[in-house]
C-alpha positions as a Python dict, from the first residue, in 0.01 Angstrom:
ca = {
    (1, 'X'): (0, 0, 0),
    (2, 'X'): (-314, -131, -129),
    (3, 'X'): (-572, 73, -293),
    (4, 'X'): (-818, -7, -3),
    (5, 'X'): (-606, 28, 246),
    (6, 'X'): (-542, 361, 112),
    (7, 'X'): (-920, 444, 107),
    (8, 'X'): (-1003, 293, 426),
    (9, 'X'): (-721, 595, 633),
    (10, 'X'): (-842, 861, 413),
    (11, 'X'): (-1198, 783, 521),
    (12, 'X'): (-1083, 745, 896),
    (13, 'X'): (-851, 1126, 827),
    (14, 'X'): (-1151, 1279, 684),
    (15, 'X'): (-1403, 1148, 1000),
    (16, 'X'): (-1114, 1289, 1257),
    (17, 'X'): (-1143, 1597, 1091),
    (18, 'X'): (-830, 1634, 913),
    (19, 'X'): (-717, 1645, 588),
    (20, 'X'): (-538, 1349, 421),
    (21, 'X'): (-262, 1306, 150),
    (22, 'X'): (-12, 1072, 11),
    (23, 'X'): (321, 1082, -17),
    (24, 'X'): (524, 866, -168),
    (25, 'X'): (859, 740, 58),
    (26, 'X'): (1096, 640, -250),
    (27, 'X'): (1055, 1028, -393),
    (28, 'X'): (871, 1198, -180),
    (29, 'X'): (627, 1337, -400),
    (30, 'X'): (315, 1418, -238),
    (31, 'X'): (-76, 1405, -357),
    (32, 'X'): (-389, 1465, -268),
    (33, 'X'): (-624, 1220, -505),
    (34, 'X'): (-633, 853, -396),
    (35, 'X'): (-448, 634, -621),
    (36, 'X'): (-207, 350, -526),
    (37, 'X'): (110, 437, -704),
    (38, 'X'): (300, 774, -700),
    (39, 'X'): (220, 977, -1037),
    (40, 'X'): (623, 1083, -1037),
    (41, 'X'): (825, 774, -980),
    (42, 'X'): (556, 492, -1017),
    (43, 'X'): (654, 341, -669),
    (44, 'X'): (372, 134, -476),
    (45, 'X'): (546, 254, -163),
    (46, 'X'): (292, 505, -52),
    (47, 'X'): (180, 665, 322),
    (48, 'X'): (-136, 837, 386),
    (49, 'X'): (-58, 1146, 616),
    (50, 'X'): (-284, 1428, 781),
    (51, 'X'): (-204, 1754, 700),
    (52, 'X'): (-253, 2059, 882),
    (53, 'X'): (-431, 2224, 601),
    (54, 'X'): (-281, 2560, 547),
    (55, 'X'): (-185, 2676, 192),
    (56, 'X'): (-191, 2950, 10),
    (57, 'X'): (-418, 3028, -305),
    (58, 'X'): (-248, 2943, -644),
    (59, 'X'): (-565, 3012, -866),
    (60, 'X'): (-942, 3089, -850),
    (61, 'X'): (-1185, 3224, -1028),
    (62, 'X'): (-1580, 3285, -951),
    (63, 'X'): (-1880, 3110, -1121),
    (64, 'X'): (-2218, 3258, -1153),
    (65, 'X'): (-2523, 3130, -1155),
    (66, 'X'): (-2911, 3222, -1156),
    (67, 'X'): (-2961, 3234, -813),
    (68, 'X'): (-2597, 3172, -729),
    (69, 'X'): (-2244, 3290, -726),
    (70, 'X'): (-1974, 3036, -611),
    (71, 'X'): (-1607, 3104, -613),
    (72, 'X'): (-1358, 2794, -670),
    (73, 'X'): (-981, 2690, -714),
    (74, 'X'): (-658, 2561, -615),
    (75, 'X'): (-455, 2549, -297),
    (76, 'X'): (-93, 2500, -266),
    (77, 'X'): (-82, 2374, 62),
    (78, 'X'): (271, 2339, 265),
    (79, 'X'): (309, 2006, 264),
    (80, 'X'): (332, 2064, -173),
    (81, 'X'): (43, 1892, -282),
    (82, 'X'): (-241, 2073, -492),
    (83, 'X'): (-582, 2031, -408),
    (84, 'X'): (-917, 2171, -623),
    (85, 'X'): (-1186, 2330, -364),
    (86, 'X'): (-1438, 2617, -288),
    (87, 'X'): (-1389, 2942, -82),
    (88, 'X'): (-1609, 3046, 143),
    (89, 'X'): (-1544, 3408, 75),
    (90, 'X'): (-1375, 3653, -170),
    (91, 'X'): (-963, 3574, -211),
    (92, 'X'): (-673, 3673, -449),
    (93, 'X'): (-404, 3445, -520),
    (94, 'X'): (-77, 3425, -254),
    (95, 'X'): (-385, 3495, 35),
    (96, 'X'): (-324, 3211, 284),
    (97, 'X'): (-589, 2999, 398),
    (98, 'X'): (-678, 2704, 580),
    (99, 'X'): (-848, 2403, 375),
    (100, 'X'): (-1117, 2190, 565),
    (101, 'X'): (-1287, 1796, 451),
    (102, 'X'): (-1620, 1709, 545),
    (103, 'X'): (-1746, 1344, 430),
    (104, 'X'): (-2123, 1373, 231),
    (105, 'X'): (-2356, 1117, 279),
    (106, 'X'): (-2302, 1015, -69),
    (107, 'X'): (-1964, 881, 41),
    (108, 'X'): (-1797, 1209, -193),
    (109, 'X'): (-1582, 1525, 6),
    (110, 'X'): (-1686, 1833, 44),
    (111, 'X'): (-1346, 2073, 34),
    (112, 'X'): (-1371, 2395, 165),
    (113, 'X'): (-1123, 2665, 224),
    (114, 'X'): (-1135, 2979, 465),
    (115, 'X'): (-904, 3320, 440),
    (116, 'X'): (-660, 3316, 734),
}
């Protein structure tokens, strides 16, 4: 799969609201970031899939600022991949939660993830 192909479904995932990823057919590997050959095995032979965006929270940790306190981290979601993103409210790690995409006007993702 090309690279723009690749970009091209994410974008039309993320504007269905769903949550894309890649997994890789010859290993199976999956991934969230957007690259065109699996990070495991090397193969080109890539799908982009939607997943259903539960996980469960592998790490966090909370940042403070002036006039702000944000907390952010990883989800393991079920489908294996890892994905970076903010929580909208206080978590500990194993708590499950459900991880939502929104496209910015910028063309960048805005990752989000809600206690279940």
């Amino acid at each position: 799969m090309r690279l723009e192909e690749i970009y091209s479904t994410y974008d039309k995932i993320v504007q269905s609201g769903y949550l894309p990823y890649i997994r890789c057919r010859k290993c199976m590997n999956t991934f969230f970031y957007v690259r065109n050959l699996c990070p495991k095995c090397g193969s080109r032979d890539l799908e982009v899939l939607r997943s259903g965006g539960i996980g469960k929270v592998f790490s966090w940790t909370k940042i403070f600022r002036k006039n702000d306190t944000s907390i952010y981290g990883i989800v393991k979601l079920e489908e294996g991949f890892k994905i970076y993103c903010n929580f909208a409210s206080d978590v500990e790690i194993g708590d499950k939660v459900k991880v939502k995409i929104n496209s910015l006007e910028d063309g960048k993702y805005k990752v989000l993830a809600y206690k279940l």
